[in-house]
C-alpha positions in Angstrom: 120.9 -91.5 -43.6 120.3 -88.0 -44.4 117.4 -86.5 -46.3 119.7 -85.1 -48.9 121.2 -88.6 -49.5 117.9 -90.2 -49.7 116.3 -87.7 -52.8 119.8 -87.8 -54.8 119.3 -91.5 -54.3 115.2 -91.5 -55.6 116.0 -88.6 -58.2 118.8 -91.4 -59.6 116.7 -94.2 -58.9 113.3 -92.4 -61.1 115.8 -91.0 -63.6 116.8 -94.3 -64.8 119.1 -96.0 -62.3 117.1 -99.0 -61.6 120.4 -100.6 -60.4 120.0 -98.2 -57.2 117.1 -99.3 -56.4 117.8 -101.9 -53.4 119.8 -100.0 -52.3 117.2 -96.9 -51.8 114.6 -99.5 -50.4 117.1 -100.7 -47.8 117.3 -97.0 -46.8 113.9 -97.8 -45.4 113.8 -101.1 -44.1 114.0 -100.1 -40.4 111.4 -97.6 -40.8 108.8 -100.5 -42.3 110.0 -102.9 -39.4 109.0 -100.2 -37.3 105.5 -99.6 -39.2 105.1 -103.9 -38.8 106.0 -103.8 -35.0 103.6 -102.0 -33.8 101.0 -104.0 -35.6 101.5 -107.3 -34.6 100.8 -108.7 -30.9 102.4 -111.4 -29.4 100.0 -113.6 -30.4 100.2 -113.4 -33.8 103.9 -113.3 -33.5 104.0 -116.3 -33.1 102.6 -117.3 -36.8 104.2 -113.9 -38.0 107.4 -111.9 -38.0 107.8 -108.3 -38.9 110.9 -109.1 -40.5 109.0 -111.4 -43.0 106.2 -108.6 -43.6 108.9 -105.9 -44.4 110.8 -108.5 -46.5 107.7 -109.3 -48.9 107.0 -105.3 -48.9 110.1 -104.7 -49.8 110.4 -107.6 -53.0 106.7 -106.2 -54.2 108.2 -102.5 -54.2 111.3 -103.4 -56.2 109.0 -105.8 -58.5 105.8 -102.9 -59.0 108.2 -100.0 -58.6 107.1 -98.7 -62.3 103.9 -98.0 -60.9 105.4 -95.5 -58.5 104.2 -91.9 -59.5 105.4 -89.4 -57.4 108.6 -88.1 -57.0 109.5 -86.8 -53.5 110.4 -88.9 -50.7 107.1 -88.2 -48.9 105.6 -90.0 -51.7 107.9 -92.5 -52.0 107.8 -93.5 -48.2 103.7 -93.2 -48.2 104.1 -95.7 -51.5 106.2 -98.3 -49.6 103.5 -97.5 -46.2 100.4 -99.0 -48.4 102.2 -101.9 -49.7 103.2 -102.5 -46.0 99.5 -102.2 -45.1 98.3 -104.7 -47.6 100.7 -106.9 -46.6 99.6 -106.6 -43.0 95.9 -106.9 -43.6 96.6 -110.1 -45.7 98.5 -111.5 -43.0 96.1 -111.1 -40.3 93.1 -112.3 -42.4 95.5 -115.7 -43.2 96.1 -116.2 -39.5 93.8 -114.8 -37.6 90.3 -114.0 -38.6 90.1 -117.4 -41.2 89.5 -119.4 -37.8 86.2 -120.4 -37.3 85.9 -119.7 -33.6 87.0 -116.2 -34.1 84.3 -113.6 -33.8 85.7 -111.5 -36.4 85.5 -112.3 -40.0 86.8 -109.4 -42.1 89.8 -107.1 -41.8 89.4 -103.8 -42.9 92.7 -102.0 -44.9 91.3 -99.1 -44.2 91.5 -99.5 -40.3 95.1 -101.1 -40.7 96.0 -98.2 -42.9 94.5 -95.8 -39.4 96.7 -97.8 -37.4 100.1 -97.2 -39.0 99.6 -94.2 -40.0 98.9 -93.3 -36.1 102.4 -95.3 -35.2 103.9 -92.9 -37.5 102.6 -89.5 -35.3 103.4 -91.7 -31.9 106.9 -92.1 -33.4 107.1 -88.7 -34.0 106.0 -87.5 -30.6 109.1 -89.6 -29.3 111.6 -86.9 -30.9 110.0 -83.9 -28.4 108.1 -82.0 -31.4 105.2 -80.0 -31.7 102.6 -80.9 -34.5 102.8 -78.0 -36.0 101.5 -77.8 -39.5 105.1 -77.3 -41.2 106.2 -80.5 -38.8 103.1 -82.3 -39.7 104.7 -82.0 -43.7 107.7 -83.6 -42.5 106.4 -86.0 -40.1 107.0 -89.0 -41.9 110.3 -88.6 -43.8 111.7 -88.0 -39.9 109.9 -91.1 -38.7 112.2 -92.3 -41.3 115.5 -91.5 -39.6 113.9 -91.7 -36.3 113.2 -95.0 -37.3 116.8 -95.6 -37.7 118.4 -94.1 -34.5 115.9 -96.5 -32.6 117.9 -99.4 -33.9 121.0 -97.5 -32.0 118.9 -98.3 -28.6 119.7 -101.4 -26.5 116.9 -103.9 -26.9 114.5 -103.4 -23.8 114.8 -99.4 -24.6 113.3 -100.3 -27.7 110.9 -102.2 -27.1 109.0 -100.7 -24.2 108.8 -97.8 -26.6 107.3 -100.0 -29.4 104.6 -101.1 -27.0 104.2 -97.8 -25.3 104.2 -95.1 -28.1 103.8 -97.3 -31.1 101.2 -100.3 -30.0 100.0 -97.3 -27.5 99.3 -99.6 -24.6 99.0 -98.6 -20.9 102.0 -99.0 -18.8 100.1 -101.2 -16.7 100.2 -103.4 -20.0 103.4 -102.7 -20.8 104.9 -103.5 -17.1 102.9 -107.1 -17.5 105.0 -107.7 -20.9 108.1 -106.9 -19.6 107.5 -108.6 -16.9 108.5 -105.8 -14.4 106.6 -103.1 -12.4 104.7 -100.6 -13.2 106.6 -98.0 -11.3 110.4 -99.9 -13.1 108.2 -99.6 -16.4 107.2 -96.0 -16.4 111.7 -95.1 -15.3 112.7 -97.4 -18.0 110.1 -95.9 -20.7 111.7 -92.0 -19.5 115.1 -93.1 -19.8 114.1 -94.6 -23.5 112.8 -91.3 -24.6 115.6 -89.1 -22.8 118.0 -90.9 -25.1 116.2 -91.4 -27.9 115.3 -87.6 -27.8 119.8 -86.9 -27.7 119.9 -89.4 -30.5 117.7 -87.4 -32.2 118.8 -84.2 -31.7 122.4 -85.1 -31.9 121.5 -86.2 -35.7 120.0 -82.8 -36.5 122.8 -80.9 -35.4 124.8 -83.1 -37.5 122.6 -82.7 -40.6 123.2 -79.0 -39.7 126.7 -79.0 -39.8 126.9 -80.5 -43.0 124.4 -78.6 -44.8 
């Protein structure tokens, strides 16, 4: 996916082409598993997939998507970010803090709002860049396609970056999820980023080339 493909898509889309629609959101539907991932711990898991999160997101956006005012793609993925973090808030309310024994009560959006916005910066960090304040405009439409090239990773690449750069836990954490060392944990999480990093940059030159 290239950002040139995804605004003559949502220029199509806002002009009229309703038909395009799915086909825009699914342009996206990595990037909100992403978003749901890091939210959810294993215990919830359990009750809750990020799959299922995305999927409703995704139905409410196609249903509400006349209420959409923007038109760029910053807007449209910081749209698709707040249904995503209503979605999430609801979920942990339904089946987490309604139980009696637990100490909390209420879930604030506000705080799950903090929380994915801060996996979207982590994400970011991934890809080698300085936050610079032009990068910091474009942070989020390349957490999109970043977003996308982890899906390219094999599966325990992927997920000790989700639990290290997006859940932001310690490697001493992480090692005790994975089940390995901490010393395995911290070489597997390097080798993750080092070709994450080349998937990245391999995507920019060839945004470059075809530009």
């Amino acid at each position: 996916m290239t950002d040139s493909h995804t605004s003559h898509l949502l220029a199509n889309v806002l002009s009229g082409g309703a038909d395009q629609l799915g086909r825009l959101l699914e342009l996206y539907r990595n990037y909100l598993n992403m978003l749901a991932d890091s939210q959810l711990d294993q215990k919830l898991r359990a009750r809750v997939s990020p799959s299922d999160v995305v999927q409703e997101t995704m139905l409410e956006a196609h249903r509400d998507f006349q209420q959409f005012r923007g038109r760029s793609q910053a807007e449209f993925a910081a749209w698709l970010r707040q249904i995503l973090v209503n979605n999430l808030a609801r979920m942990i309310e339904r089946h987490v803090l309604t139980r009696k024994r637990d100490v909390r009560r209420q879930v604030s959006i506000d705080q799950v709002k903090e929380s994915v916005e801060r996996s979207t910066v982590l994400a970011n960090v991934l890809a080698g860049r300085e936050e610079t304040p032009s990068v910091h405009l474009e942070r989020h439409e390349r957490a999109v396609v970043l977003a996308n090239l982890m899906q390219q990773l094999p599966d325990h690449y992927r997920q000790v970056l989700v639990l290290r750069n997006l859940q932001g836990l310690s490697f001493q954490e992480v090692a005790l999820q994975l089940e390995r060392t901490e010393p395995a944990t911290k070489m597997l999480w390097m080798r993750a980023v080092k070709k994450l990093r080349g998937l990245f940059e391999a995507n920019e030159v060839s945004i470059s080339a075809s530009s």
